[in-house]
Wavefront OBJ file of the C-alpha trace (Angstrom):
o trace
v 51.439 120.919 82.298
v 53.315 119.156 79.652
v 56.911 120.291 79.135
v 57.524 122.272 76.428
v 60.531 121.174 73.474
v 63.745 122.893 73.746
v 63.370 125.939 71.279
v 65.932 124.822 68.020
v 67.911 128.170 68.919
v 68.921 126.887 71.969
v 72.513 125.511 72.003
v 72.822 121.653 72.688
v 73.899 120.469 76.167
v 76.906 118.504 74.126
v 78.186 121.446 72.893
v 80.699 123.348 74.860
v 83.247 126.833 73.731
v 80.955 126.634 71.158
v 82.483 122.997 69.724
v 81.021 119.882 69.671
v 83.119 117.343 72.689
v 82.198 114.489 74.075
v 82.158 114.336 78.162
v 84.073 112.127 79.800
v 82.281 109.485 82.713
v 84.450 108.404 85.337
v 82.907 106.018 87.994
v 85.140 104.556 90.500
v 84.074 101.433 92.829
v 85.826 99.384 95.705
v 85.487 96.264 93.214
v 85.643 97.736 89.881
v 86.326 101.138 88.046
v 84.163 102.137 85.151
v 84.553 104.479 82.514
v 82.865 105.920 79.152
v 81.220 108.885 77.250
v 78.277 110.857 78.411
v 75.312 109.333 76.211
v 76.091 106.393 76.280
v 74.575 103.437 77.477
v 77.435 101.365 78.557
v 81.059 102.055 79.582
v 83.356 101.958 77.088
v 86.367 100.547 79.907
v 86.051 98.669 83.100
v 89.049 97.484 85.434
v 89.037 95.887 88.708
v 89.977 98.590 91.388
v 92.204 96.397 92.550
v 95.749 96.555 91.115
v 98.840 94.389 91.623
v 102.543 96.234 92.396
v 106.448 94.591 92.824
v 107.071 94.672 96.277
v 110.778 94.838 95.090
v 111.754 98.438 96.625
v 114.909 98.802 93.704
v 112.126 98.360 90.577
v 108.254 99.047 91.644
v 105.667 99.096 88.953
v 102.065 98.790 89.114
v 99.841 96.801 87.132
v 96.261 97.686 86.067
v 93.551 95.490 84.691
v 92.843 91.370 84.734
v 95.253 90.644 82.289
v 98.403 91.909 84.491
v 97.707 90.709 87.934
v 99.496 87.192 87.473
v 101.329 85.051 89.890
v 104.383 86.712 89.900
v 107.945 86.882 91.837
v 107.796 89.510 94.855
v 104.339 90.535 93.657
v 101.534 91.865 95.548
v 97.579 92.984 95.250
v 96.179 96.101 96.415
v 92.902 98.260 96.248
v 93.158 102.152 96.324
v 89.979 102.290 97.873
v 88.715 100.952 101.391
v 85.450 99.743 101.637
v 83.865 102.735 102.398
v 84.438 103.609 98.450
v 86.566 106.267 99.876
v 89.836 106.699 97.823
v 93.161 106.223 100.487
v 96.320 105.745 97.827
v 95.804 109.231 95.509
v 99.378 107.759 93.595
v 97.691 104.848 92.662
v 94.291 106.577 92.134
v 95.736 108.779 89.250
v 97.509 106.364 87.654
v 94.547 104.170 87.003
v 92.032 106.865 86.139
v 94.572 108.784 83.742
v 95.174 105.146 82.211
v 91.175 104.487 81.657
v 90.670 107.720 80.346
v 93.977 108.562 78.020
v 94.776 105.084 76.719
v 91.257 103.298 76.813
v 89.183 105.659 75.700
v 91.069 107.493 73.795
v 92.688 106.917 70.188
v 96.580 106.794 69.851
v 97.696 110.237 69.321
v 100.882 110.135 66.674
v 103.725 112.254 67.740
v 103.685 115.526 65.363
v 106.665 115.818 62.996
v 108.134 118.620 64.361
v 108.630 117.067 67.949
v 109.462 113.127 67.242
v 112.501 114.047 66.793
v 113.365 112.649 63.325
v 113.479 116.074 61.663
v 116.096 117.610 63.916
v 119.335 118.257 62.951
v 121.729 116.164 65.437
v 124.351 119.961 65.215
v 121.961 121.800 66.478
v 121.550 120.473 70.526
v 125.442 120.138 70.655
v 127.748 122.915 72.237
v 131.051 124.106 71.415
v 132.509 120.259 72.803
v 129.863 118.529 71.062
v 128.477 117.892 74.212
v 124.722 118.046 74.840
v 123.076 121.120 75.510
v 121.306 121.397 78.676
v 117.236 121.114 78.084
v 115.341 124.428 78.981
v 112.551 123.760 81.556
v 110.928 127.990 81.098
v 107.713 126.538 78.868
v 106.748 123.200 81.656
v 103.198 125.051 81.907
v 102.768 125.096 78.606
v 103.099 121.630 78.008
v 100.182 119.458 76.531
v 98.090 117.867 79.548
v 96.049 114.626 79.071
v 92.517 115.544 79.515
v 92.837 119.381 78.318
v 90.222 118.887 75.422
v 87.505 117.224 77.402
v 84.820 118.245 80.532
v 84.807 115.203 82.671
v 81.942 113.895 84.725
v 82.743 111.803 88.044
v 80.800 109.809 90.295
v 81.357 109.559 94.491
v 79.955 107.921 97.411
v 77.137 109.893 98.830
v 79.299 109.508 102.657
v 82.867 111.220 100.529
v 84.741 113.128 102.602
v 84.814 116.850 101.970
v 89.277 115.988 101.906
v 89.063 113.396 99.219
v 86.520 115.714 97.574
v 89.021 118.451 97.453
v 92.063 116.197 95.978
v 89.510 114.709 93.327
v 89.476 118.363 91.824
v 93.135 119.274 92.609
v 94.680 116.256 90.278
v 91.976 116.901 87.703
v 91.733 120.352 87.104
v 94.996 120.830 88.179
v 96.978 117.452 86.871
v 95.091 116.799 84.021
v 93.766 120.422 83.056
v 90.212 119.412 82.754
v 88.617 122.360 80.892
v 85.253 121.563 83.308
v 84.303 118.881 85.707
v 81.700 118.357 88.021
v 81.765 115.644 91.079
v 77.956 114.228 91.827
v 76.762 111.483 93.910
v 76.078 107.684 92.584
v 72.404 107.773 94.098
v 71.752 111.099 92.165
v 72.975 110.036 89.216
v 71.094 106.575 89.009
v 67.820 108.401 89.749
v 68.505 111.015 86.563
v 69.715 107.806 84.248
v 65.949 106.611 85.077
v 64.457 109.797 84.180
v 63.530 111.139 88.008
v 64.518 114.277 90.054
v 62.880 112.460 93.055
v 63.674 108.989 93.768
v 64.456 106.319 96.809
v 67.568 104.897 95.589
v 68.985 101.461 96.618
v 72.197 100.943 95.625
v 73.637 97.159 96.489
v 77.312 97.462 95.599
v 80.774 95.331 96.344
v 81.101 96.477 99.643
v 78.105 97.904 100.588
v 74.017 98.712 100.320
v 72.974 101.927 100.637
v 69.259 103.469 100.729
v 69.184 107.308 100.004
v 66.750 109.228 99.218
v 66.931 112.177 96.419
v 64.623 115.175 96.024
v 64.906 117.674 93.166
v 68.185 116.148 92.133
v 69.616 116.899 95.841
v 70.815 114.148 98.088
v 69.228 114.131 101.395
v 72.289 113.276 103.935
v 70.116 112.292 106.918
v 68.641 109.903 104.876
v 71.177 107.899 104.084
v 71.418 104.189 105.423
v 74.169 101.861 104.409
v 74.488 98.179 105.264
v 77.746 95.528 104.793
v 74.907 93.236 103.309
v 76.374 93.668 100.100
v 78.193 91.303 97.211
v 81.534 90.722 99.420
v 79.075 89.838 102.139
v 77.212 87.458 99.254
v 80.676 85.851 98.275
v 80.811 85.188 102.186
v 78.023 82.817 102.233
v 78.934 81.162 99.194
v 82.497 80.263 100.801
v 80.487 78.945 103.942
v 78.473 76.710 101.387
v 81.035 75.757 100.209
v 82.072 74.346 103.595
v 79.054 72.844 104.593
v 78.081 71.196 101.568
v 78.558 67.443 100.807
v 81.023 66.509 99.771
v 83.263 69.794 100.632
v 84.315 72.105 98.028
v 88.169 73.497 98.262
v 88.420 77.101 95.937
v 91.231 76.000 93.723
v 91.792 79.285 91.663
v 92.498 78.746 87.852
v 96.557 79.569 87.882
v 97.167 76.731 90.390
v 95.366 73.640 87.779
v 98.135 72.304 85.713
v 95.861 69.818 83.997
v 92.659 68.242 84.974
v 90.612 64.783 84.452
v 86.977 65.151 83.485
v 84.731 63.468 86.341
v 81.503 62.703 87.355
v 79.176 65.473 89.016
v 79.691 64.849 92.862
v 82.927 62.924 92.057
v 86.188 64.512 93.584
v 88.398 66.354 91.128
v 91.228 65.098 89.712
v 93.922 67.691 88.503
v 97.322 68.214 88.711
v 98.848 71.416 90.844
v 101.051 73.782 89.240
v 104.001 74.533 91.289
v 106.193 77.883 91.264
v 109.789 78.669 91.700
v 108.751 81.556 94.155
v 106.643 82.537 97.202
v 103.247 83.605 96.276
v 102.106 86.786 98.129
v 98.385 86.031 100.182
v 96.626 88.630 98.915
v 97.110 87.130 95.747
v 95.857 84.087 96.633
v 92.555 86.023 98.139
v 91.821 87.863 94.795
v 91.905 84.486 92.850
v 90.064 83.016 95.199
v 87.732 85.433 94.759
v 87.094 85.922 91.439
v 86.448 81.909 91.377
v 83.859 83.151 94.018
v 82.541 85.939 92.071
v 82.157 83.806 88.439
v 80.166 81.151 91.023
v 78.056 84.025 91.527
v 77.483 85.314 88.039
v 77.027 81.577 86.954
v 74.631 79.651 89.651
v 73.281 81.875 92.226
v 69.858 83.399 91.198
v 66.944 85.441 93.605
v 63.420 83.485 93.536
v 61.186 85.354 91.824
v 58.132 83.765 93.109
v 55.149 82.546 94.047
v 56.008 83.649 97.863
v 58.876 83.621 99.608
v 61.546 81.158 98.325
v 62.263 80.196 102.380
v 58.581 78.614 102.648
v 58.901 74.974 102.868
v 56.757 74.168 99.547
v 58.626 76.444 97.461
v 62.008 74.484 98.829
v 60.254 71.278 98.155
v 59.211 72.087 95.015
v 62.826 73.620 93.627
v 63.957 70.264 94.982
v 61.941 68.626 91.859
v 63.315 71.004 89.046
v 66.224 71.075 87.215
v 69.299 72.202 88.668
v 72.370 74.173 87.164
v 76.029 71.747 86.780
v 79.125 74.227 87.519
v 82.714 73.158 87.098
v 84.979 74.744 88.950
v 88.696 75.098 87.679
v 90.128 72.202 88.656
v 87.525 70.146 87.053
v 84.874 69.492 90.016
v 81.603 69.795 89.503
v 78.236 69.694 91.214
v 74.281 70.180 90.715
v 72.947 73.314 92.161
v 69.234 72.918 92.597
v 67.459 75.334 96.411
v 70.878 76.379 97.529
v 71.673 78.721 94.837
v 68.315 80.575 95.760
v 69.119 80.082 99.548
v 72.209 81.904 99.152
v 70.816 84.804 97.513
v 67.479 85.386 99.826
v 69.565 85.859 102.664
v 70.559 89.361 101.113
v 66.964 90.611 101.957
v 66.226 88.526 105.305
v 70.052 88.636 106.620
v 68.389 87.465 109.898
v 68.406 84.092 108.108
v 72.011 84.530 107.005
v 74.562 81.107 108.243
v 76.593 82.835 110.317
v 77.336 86.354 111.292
v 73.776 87.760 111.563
v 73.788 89.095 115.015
v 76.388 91.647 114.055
v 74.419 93.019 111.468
v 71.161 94.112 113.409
l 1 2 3 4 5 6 7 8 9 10 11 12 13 14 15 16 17 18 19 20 21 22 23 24 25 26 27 28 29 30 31 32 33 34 35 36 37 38 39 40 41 42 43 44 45 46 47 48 49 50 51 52 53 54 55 56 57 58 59 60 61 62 63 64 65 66 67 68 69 70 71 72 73 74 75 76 77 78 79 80 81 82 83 84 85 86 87 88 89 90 91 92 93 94 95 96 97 98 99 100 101 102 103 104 105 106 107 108 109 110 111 112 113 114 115 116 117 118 119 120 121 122 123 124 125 126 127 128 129 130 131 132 133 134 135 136 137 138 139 140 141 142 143 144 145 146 147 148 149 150 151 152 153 154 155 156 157 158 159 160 161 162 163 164 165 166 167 168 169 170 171 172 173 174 175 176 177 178 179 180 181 182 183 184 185 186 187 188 189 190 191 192 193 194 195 196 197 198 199 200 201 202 203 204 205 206 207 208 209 210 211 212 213 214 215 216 217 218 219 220 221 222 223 224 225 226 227 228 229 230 231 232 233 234 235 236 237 238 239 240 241 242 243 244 245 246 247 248 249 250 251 252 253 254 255 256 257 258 259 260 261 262 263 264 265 266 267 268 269 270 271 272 273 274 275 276 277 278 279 280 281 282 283 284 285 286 287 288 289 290 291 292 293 294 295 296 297 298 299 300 301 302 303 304 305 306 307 308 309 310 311 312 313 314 315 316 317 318 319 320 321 322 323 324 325 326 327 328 329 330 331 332 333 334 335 336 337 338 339 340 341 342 343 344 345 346 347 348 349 350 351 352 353 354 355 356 357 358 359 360 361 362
């Protein structure tokens, strides 16, 4: 039976206290933390999870998004997530969501005149002294939250934990004031975005792969099956071809090239290191290393898409004979890519084939 159209008395689903809002999408990851409107196709903000703070203990700051985490004195990089996608630093956590949502997503909101300040009359706060009068704290409630106006939608690992479930909605119903919000499961959600109550979902993430299965928009918990054969696990194999491959490629992240020499492909580089005044912290180093990892990934590696399997010796033989792809790495090395960029990639769905490492994953 064919489903009938919504009747045009009926009120729209964006509608809500009978005025027209836009939801709010939050969707946080272990690599990266995504956020737009409901209706939309893309997300309007997207920031690494990870974050860098000032170990200094007299003046700690955090710093959120690409353009922040620099090489900088007594400076570190952390992730408020583990890789479970399970949220461990709540401090954090709120900062970075109420910064997506407030000053990403949302226009500049100009001070009204009668509370910048510029109207007052400087008499009026000063006692008999002229001294200050003391500020009183009876209307704190009644102050303006950030995300009062609009319902907010948010995304969670299908294994959450009913505790980080329950501080989710504490800091935004209670924090932010959230005048509705609803928590629901990535698999459920990706099987609604493609039009499906009842779906196997296979969601390959950062950290991990999971297989779930959904029926009538419910998420079936004994059906769940996660892997670690996911992109971190990916960015593993390309460091290990990196090793093995001839002549041997060293990760030299962008922020340690000075200047570089254009060379041949196969040639070794020729650049000039950029030295610093100060220790650099290592997890630093690790999250530049890997995002030199993860552009390698966007840029070279590919999935064979057939005739066959890619690991059958004619396909190999045959990729062998075809173009290959030329990527420079930062400090100005370079190299043809022709069956190893597919190699890589296979292993993802026949991890028995994987370079190292396979015998913990069966």
């Amino acid at each position: 039976m064919s489903q009938q159209p919504l009747s045009s008395a009926a009120q729209p689903t964006d509608v809500y206290g009978g005025d027209e809002v836009s939801a709010l999408v939050l969707d946080p990851g272990y690599c990266h933390t995504r956020a737009g409107f409901a209706g939309e196709d893309v997300p309007k903000s997207i920031l690494p999870s990870y974050h860098g703070r000032t170990t200094n203990k007299e003046v700690q700051k955090d710093f959120f998004g690409d353009e922040y985490l620099i090489a900088r004195p007594d400076f570190e990089v952390r992730n408020y997530m583990n890789k479970d996608s399970v949220v461990e630093d709540w401090d954090t956590a709120t900062k970075m969501w109420e910064y997506m949502l407030t000053n990403q997503l949302q226009p500049f909101k100009q001070t009204p005149p009668s509370k910048n300040g510029l109207n007052d009359d400087p008499k009026e706060g000063e006692g008999e002294n002229g001294e200050a009068a003391d500020v009183a704290m009876e209307d704190v409630e009644e102050q303006e939250k950030s995300l009062q106006e609009n319902p907010l939608l948010m995304s969670e690992a299908p294994w959450n934990t009913p505790k980080a479930r329950e501080k989710a909605i504490e800091v935004i119903m209670e924090n932010w004031g959230c005048p509705a919000f609803w928590m629901s499961r990535t698999p459920v959600l990706s099987a609604f975005a493609a039009g499906k109550a009842s779906a196997l979902v296979i969601d390959v993430g950062g950290a991990n792969t999971s297989v779930t299965a959904i029926h009538d928009g419910m998420c079936l918990k004994r059906s769940i099956q996660r892997s670690p054969v996911a992109g971190l696990w990916l960015s593993d194999q390309v460091r290990h071809l990196f090793g093995t491959s001839e002549p041997k490629i060293e990760v030299v992240p962008t922020y340690m090239v000075e200047s570089k020499t254009p060379v041949d492909a196969g040639a070794p580089p020729q650049f000039k290191s950029r030295t610093f005044p100060f220790s650099i912290d290592k997890s630093f180093v690790e999250y530049e290393n890997g995002r030199v990892i993860t552009e390698f990934k966007e840029s070279v590696v590919e999935t064979w898409r057939g005739p066959g399997k890619f690991l059958a010796p004619q396909n190999e033989e045959y990729v062998r004979t075809q173009p290959g792809r030329i990527y420079e790495f930062p400090n100005g090395g370079n190299q043809m890519w022709r069956e190893q960029r597919y190699r890589v990639s296979e292993r993802m769905c026949f991890c028995f084939f994987a370079m190292y490492g396979y015998r913990a994953l069966e």
